[in-house]
ZAMARGU-4260 file (C-alpha; in steps of 0.2 Angstrom, whole numbers, plus 5000, padded with zeros to 4 digits):
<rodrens>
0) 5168/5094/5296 | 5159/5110/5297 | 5168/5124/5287 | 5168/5142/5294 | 5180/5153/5283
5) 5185/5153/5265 | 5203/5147/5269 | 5199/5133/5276 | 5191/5128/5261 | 5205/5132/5251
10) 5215/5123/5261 | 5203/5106/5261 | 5203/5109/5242 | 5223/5108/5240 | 5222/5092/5251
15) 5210/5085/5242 | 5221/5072/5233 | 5210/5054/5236 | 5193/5061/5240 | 5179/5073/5231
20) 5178/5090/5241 | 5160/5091/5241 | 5159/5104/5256 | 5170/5114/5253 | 5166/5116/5236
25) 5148/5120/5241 | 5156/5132/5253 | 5164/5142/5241 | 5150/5140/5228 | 5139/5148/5241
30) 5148/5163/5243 | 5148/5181/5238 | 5159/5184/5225 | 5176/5191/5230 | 5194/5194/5223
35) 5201/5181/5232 | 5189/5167/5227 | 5190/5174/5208 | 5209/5175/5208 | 5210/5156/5215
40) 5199/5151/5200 | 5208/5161/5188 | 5225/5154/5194 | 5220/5136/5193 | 5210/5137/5174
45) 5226/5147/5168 | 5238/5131/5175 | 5228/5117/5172 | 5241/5108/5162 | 5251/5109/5174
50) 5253/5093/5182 | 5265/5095/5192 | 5259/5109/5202 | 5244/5095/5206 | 5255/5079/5209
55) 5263/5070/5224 | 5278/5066/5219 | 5281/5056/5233 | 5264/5047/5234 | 5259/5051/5215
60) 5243/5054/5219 | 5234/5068/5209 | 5225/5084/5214 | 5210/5091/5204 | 5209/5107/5209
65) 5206/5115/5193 | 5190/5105/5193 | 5186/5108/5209 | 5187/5126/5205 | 5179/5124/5189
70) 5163/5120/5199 | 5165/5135/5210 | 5167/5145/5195 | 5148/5143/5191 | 5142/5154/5204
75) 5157/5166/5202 | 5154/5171/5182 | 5165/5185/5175 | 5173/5189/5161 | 5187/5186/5165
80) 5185/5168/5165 | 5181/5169/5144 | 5203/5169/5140 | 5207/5156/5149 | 5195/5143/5146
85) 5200/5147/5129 | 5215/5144/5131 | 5212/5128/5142 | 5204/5122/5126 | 5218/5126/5114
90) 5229/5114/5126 | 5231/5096/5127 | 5220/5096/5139 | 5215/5076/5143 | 5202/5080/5159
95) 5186/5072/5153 | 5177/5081/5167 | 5189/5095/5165 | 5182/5099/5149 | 5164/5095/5152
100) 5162/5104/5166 | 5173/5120/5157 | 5161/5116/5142 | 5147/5122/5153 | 5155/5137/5158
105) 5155/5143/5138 | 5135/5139/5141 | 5135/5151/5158 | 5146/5164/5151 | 5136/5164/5134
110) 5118/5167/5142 | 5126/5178/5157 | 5137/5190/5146 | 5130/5189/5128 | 5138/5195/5112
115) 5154/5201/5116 | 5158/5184/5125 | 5150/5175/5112 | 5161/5184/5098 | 5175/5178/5109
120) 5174/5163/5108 | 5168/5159/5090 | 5182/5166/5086 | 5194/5156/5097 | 5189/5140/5086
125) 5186/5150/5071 | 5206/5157/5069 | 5210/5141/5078 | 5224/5133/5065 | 5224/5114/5072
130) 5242/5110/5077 | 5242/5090/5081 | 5242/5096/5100 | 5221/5097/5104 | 5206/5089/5098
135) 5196/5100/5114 | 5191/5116/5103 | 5177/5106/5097 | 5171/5109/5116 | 5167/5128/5111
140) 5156/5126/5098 | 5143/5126/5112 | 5144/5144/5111 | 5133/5140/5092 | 5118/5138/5104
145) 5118/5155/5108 | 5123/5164/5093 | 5112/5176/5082 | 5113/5163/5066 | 5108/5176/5054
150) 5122/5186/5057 | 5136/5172/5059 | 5126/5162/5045 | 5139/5168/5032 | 5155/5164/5043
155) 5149/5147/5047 | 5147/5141/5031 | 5166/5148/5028 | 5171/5137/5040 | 5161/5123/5030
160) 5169/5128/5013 | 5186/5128/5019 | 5197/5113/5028 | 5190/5117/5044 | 5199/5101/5056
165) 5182/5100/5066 | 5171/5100/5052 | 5162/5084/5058 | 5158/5091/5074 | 5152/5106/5069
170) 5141/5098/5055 | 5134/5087/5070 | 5131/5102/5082 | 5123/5114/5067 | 5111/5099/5063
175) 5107/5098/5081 | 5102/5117/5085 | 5092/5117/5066 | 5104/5132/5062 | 5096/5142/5048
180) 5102/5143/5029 | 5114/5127/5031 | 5103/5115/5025 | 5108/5117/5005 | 5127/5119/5011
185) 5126/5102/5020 | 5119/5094/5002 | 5133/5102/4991 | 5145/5094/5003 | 5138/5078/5003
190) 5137/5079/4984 | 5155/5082/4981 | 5159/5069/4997 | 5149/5055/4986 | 5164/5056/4975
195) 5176/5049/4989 | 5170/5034/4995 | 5185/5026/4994 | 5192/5036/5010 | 5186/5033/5027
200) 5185/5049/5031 | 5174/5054/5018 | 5162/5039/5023 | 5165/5045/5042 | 5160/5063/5036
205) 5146/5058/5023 | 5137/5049/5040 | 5138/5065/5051 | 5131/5078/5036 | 5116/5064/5031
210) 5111/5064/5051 | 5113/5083/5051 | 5102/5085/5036 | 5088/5073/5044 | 5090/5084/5061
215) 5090/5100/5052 | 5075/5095/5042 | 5064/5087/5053 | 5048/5094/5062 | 5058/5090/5081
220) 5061/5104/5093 | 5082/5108/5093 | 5093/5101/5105 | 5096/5113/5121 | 5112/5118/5126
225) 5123/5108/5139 | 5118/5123/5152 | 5100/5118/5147 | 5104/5099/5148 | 5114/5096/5164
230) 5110/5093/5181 | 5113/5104/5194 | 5132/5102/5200 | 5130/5091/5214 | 5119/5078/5207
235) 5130/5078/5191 | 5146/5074/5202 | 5137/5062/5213 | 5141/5048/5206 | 5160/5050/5208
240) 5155/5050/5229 | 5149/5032/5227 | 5165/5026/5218 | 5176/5034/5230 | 5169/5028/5247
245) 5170/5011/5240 | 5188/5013/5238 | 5189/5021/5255 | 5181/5008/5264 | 5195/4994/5254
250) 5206/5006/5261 | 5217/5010/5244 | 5222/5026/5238 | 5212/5033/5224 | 5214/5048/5212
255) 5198/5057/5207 | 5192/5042/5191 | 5199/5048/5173 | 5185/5041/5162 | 5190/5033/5147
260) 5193/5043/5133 | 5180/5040/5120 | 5176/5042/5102 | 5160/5053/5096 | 5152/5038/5090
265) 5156/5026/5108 | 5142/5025/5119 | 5141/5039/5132 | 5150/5033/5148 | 5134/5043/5160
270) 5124/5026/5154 | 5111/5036/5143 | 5114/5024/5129 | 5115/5038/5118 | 5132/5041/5106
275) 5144/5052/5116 | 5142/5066/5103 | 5123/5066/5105 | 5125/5066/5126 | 5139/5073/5134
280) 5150/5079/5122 | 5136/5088/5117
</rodrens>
């Protein structure tokens, strides 16, 4: 079907319920920005969690339309994205590609906007006081890649000292980026860890600062940012076309596929055979 106006994309993408709305998607990708594209984008980030407003009650079938809009968003940058993706974060948010693909936005909006966005968002997980209710703030530590590390050397290793709930991650991602000045942090920690090995988590924890350490020490180029890392969005969905024309042609009724949730330590579900924390999730 060829699409000749903006609301008949919108209109494919809130009947998108058992297929992937490639072309309208692409549509709206493709177009100039305007209030009326922003505000749908705004709209569906801010009520993400609410999946009511995206189910059939009658037919349960499920409509990812803040993903879909998600994608749009790429070629649609504002700052007025920033609050919401926060907040999307802060959330028990349970969309894998949800969170991936909102996890490149903190990459666009970081290199588009700079330090004041940047600011933002350390922030959001640096105040963050865990609750029980989301493990997804980790996601905005992507905003690290960008950061200036002299000046925010001081207020990461607060969030080392202190009983930061993401500490793990955010050992994993400073090794990976070779932040400056953390490396003798990193080796106190694991010194006054040693003295725990009775509790898992401490083993867990003393594995993540002794790979951090070998990353930040060695001679290899830093890891690049998930912006830097990912394909362009078309051929990173693509896969998600196959699976769904197989179920068409069975004729069942399919929901867009929720990946399992995994561990940082599982294998990464794109098949790179890499650990979820060194792909993906990166």
């Amino acid at each position: 079907m060829k699409i000749t106006s903006k609301e008949q994309a919108f209109k494919l993408l809130e009947n998108a319920f058992v297929y992937f709305p490639y072309d309208a998607i692409e549509y709206l990708y493709e177009q100039p920005r305007a209030v009326d594209i922003d505000e749908k984008i705004i709209f569906h980030l801010k009520n993400a969690n609410n999946h009511n407003l995206y189910s059939n009650s009658v037919t349960k079938e499920y409509n990812e339309m803040p993903l879909w809009y998600a994608i749009v968003a790429e070629n649609h940058l504002s700052e007025s994205l920033v609050d919401p993706i926060i907040e999307l974060f802060k959330s028990d948010q349970d969309g894998d590609f949800l969170l991936e693909q909102c996890m490149y936005l903190v990459s666009r909006c970081c290199a588009e906007f700079g330090e004041p966005v940047i600011e933002k968002f350390f922030s959001a997980f640096e105040n963050y006081k865990y609750d029980g209710s989301s493990n997804s703030v980790l996601f905005l530590h992507e905003c690290l890649h960008y950061v200036n590390q002299e000046k925010y050397l001081s207020r990461v290793l607060a969030l080392l000292d202190n009983d930061y709930y993401w500490k793990d991650a955010l050992i994993c991602t400073l090794g990976e980026i070779k932040f400056m000045g953390i490396s003798p942090k990193l080796h106190e920690i694991k010194k006054l860890y040693s003295t725990s090995l009775q509790k898992n988590d401490a083993k867990y924890l003393l594995g993540e600062i002794d790979e951090a350490i070998k990353l930040n020490e060695n001679n290899d180029e830093p890891n690049g940012s998930y912006l830097e890392e990912r394909k362009p969005w078309r051929q990173h969905y693509n896969h998600l076309e196959t699976v769904i024309e197989k179920h068409r042609l069975e004729n069942t009724k399919l929901e867009i596929p929720k990946k399992k949730k995994l561990g940082r330590n599982d294998s990464c579900h794109c098949g790179s055979g890499k650990k979820y924390k060194k792909c993906c999730l990166i």
